[in-house]
KOLLOTI-962854 format. One record per residue (C-alpha): x, y, z; residue in one letter. Coordinates in nm, 3 decimals, m for minus. Layout:
BEGIN
<pt X="X" Y="Y" Z="Z" res="A"/>
...
//
This chain:
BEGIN
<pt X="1.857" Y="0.458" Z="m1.363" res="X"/>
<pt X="1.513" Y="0.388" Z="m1.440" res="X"/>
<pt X="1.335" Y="0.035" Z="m1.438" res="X"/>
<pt X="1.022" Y="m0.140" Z="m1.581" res="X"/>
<pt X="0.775" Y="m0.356" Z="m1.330" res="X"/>
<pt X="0.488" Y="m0.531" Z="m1.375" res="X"/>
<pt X="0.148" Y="m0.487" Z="m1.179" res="X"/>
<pt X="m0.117" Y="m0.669" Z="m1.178" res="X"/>
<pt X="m0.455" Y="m0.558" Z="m1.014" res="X"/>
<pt X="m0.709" Y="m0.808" Z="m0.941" res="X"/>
<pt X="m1.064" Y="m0.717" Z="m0.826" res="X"/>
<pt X="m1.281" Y="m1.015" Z="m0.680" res="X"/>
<pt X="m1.604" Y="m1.037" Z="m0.620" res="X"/>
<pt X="m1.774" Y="m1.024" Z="m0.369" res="X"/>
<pt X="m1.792" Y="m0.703" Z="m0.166" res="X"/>
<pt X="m1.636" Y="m0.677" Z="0.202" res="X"/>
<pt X="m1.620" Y="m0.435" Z="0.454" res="X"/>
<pt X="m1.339" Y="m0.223" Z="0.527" res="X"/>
<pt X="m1.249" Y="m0.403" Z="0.820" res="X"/>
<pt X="m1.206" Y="m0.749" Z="0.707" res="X"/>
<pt X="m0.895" Y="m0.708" Z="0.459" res="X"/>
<pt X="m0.697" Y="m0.883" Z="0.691" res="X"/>
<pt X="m0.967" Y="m1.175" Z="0.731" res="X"/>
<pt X="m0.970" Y="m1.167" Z="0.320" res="X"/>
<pt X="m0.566" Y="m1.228" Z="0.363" res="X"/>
<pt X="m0.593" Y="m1.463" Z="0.615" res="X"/>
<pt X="m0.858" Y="m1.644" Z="0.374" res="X"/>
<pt X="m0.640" Y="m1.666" Z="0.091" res="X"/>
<pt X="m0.283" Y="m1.745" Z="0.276" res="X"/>
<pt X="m0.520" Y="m2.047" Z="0.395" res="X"/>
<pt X="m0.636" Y="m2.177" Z="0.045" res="X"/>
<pt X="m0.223" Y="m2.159" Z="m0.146" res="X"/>
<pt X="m0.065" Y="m2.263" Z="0.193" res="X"/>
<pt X="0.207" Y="m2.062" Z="0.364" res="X"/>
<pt X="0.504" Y="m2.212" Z="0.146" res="X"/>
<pt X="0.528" Y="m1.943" Z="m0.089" res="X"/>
<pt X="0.675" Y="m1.617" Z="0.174" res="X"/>
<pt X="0.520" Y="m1.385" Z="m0.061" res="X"/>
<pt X="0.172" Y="m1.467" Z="0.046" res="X"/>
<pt X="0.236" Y="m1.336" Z="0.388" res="X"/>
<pt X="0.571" Y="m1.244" Z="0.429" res="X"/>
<pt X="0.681" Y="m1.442" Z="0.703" res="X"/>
<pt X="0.972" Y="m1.690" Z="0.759" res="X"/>
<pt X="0.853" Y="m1.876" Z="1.032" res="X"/>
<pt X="0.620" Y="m1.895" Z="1.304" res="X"/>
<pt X="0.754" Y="m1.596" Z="1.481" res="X"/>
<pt X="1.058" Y="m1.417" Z="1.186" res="X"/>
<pt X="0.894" Y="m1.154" Z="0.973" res="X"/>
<pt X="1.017" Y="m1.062" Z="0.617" res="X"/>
<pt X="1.047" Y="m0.686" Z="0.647" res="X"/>
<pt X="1.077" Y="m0.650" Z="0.252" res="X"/>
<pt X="0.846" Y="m0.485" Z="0.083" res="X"/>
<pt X="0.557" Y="m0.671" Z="0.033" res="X"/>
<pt X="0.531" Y="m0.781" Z="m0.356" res="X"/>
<pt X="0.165" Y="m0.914" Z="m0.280" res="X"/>
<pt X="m0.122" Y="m0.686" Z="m0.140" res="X"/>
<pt X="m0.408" Y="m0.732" Z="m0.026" res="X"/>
<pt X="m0.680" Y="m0.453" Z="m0.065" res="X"/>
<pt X="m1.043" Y="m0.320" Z="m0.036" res="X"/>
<pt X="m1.074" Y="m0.167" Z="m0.410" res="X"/>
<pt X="m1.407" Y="0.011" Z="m0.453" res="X"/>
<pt X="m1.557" Y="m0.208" Z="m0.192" res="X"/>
<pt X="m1.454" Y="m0.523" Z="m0.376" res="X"/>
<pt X="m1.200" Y="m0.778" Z="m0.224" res="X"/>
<pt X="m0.870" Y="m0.716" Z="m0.427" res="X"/>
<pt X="m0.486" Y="m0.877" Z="m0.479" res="X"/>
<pt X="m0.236" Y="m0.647" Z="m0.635" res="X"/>
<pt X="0.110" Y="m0.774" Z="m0.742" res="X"/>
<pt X="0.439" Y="m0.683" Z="m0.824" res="X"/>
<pt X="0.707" Y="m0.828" Z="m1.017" res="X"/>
<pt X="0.751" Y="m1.175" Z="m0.873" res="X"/>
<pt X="0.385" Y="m1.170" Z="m0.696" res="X"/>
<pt X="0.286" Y="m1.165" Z="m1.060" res="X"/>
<pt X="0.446" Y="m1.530" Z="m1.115" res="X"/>
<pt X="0.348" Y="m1.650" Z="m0.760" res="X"/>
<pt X="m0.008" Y="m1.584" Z="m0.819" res="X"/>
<pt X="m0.067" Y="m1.898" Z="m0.983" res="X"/>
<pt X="m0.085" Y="m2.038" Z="m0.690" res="X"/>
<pt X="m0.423" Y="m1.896" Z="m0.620" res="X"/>
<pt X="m0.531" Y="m1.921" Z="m0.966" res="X"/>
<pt X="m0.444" Y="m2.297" Z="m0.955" res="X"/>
<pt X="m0.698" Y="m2.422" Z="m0.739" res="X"/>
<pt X="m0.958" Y="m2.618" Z="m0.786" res="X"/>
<pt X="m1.211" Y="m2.480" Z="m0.553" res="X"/>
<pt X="m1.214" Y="m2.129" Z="m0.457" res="X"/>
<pt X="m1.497" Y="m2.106" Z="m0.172" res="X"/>
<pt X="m1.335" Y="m1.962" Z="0.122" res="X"/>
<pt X="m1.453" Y="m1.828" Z="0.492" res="X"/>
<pt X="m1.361" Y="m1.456" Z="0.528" res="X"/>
<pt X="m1.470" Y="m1.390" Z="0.901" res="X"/>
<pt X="m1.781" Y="m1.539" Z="0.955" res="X"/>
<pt X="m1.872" Y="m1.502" Z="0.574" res="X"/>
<pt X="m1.916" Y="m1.796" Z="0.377" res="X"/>
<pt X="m1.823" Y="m1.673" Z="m0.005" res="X"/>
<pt X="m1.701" Y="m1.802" Z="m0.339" res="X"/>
<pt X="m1.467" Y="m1.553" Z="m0.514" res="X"/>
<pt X="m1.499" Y="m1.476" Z="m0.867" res="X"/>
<pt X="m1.282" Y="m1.239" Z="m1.076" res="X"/>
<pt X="m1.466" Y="m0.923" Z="m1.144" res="X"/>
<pt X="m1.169" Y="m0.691" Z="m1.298" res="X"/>
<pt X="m0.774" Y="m0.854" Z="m1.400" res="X"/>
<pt X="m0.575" Y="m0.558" Z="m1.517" res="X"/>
<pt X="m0.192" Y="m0.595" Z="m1.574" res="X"/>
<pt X="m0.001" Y="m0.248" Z="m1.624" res="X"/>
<pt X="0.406" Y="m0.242" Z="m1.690" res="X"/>
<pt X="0.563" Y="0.094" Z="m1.554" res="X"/>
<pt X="0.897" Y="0.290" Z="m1.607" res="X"/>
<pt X="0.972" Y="0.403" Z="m1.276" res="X"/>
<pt X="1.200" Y="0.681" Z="m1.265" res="X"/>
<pt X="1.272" Y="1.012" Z="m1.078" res="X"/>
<pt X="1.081" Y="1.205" Z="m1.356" res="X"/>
<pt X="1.152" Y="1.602" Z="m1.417" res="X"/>
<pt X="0.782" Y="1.653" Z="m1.353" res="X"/>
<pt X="0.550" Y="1.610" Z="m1.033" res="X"/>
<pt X="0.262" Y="1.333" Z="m1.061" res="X"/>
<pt X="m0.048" Y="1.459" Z="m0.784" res="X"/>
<pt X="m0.213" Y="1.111" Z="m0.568" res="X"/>
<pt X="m0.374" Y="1.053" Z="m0.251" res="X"/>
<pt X="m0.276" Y="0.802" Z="m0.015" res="X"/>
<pt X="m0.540" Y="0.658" Z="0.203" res="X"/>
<pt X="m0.524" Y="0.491" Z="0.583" res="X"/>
<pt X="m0.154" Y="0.578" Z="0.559" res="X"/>
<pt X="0.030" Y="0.444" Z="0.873" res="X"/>
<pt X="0.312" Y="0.702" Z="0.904" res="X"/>
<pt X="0.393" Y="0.731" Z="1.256" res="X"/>
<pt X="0.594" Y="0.467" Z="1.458" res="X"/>
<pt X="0.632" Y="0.544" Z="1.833" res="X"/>
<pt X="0.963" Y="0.754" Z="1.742" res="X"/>
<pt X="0.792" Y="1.017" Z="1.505" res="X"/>
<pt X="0.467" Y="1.003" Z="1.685" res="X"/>
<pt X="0.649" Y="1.180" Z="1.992" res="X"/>
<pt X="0.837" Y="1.421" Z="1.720" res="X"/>
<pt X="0.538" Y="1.469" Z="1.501" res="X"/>
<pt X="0.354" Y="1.544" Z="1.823" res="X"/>
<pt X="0.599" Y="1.764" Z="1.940" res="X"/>
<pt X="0.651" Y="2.020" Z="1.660" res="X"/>
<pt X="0.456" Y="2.372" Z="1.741" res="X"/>
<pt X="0.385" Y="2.458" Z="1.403" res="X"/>
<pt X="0.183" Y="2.294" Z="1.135" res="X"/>
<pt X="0.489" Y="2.303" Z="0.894" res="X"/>
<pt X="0.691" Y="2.121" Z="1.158" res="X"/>
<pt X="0.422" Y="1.856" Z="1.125" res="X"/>
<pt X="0.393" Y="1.846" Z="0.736" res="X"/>
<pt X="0.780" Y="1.847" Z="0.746" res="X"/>
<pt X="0.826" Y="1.503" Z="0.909" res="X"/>
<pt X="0.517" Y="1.370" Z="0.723" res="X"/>
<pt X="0.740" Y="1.501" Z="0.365" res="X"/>
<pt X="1.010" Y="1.267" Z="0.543" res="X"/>
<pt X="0.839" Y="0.943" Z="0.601" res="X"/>
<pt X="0.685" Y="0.967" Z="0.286" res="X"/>
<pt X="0.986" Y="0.968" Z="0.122" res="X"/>
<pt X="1.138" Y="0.641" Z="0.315" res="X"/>
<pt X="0.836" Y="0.529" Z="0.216" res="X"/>
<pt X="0.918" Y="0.596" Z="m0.139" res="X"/>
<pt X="1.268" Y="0.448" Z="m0.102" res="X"/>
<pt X="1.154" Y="0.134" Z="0.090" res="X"/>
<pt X="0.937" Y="0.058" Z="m0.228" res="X"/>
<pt X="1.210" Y="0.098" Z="m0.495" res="X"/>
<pt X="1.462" Y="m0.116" Z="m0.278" res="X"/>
<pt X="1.183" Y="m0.362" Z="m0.256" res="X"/>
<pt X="1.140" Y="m0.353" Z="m0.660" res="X"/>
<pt X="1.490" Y="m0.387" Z="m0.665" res="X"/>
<pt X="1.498" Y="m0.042" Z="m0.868" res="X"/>
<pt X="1.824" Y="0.139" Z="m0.779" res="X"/>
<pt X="1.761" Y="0.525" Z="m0.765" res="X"/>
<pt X="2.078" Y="0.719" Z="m0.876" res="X"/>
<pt X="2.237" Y="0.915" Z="m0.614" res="X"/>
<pt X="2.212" Y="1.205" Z="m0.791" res="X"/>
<pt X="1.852" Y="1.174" Z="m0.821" res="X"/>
<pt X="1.647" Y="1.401" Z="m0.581" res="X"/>
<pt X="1.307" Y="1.258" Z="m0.453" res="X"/>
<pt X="1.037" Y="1.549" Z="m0.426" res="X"/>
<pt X="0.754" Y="1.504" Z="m0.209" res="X"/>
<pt X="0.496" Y="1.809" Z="m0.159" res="X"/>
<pt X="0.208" Y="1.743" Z="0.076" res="X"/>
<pt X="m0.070" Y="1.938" Z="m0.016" res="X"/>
<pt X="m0.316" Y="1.815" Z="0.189" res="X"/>
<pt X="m0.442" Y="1.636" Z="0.493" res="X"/>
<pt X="m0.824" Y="1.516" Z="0.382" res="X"/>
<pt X="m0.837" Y="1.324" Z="0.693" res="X"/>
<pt X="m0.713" Y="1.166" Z="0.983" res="X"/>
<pt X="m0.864" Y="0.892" Z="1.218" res="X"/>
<pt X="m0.702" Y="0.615" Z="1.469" res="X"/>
<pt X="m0.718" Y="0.250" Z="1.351" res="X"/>
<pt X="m0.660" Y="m0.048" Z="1.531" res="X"/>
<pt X="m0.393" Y="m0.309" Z="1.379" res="X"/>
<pt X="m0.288" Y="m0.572" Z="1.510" res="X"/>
<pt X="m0.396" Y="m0.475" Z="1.906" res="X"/>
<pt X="m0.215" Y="m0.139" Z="1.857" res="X"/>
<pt X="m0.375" Y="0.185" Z="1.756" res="X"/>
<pt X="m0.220" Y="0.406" Z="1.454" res="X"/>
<pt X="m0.339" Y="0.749" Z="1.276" res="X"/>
<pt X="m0.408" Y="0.696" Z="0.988" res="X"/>
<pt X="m0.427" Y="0.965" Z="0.751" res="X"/>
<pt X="m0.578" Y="1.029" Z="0.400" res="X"/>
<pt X="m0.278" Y="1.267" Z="0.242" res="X"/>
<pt X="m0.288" Y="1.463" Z="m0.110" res="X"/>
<pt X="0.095" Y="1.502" Z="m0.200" res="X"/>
<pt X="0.251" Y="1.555" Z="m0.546" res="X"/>
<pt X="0.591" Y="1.385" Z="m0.599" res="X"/>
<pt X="0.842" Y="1.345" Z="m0.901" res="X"/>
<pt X="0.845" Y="0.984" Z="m0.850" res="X"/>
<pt X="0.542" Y="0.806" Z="m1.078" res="X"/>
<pt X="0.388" Y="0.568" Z="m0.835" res="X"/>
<pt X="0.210" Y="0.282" Z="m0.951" res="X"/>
<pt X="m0.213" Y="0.247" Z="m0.911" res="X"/>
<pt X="m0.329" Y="0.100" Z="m0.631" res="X"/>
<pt X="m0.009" Y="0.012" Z="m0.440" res="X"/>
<pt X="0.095" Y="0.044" Z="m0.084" res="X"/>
<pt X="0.335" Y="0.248" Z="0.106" res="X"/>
<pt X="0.420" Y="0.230" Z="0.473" res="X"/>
<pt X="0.319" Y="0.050" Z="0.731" res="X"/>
<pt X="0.097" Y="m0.267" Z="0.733" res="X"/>
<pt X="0.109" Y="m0.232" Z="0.308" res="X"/>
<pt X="0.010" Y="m0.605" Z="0.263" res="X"/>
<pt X="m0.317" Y="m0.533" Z="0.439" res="X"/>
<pt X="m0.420" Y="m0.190" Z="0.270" res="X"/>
<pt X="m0.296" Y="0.047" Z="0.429" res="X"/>
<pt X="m0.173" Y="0.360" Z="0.254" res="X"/>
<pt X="m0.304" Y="0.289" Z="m0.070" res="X"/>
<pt X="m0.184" Y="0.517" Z="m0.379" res="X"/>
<pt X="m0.455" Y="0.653" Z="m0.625" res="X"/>
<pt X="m0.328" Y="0.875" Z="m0.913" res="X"/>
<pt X="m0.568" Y="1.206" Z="m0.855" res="X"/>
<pt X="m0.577" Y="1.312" Z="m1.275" res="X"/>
<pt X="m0.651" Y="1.674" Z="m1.198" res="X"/>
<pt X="m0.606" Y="1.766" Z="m0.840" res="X"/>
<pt X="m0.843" Y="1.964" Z="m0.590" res="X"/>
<pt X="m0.820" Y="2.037" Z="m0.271" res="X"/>
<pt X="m1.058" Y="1.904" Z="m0.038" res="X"/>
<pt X="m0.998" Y="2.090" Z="0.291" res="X"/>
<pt X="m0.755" Y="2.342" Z="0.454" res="X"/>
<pt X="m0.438" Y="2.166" Z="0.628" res="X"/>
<pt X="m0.505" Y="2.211" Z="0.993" res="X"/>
<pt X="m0.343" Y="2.145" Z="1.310" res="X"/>
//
């Protein structure tokens, strides 16, 4: 069963830094108010919405950026509708202007055919697979349960699209590389983060998030249009 979405991509000036996505968020929750959940995906004070996020907030080329999906795409309006859109993101004082709107509608559907991306500052391990990821002796081992969160990844997305994947319908997922890997800091906690090269039969949308922390960036999909490898996976 296949199913069309909507995406929209919005690219802002001006630049930020890597590190102040979340301040960005925080900046815009703050001008459309925190009665529309999509915004920041939380039901109260101290409930989080554990659906997938539907609006994401990103560092796109170094340029602040809001992608949405399906009923993000309505909600933005919110943002769109005010009068005044000066804002403080950190200590920055800065007035956002719209440098690039792009709105795509995809068929997404376990395809007969792999589709090559990278996923950036992916957050893949949780304290359970750290301790199995870490525990595996060979580097297969390791790619193995990568292969596998990448996939309930891939499944936490469709159920979050409400697109139903068939049973019958096997999800591929070939990691081909591991560019890089470095420990972040979110929220007080420290994560790897990795920078992946994987092929999959699943088209992914541009620009989305997968995993952990998506709302604020992390594990951003690029299509790669003609794949090379960067480096040797290592241990």
């Amino acid at each position: 069963m296949h199913k069309q979405i909507r995406v929209l991509t919005i690219v802002f000036g001006p630049e930020i830094k890597g590190g102040q996505v979340r301040k960005f968020r925080g900046a815009i929750i703050n001008k459309v108010g925190r009665d529309c959940v999509l915004f920041h995906n939380h039901l109260d004070e101290r409930e989080y919405n554990h659906r997938y996020p539907l609006i994401q907030y990103k560092r796109i080329r170094r340029h602040a950026a809001i992608v949405c999906i399906e009923e993000g795409v309505d909600e933005i309006y919110r943002l769109f509708n005010q009068p005044d859109w000066r804002m403080k993101i950190g200590e920055d004082e800065v007035e956002l202007r719209i440098k690039q709107l792009k709105v795509n509608k995809y068929t997404m559907n376990v395809w007969d055919r792999s589709f090559e991306y990278r996923i950036f500052n992916w957050l893949a391990l949780n304290s359970k697979n750290y301790k199995l990821f870490q525990n595996q002796e060979s580097l297969a081992g390791k790619i193995r349960i990568l292969e596998q969160v990448l996939t309930s990844n891939i499944l936490s997305f469709a159920k979050g699209i409400g697109w139903t994947i068939p049973q019958d319908a096997k999800i591929q997922i070939n990691i081909k590389d591991i560019v890089n890997k470095k420990v972040v800091e979110f929220r007080g906690a420290l994560y790897s983060a990795f920078d992946i090269d994987f092929s999959t039969n699943v088209f992914l949308p541009e620009n989305i998030s997968l995993g952990k922390a998506a709302s604020h960036g992390f594990g951003m999909v690029r299509r790669l249009r003609k794949y090379k490898p960067q480096t040797k996976i290592q241990e």
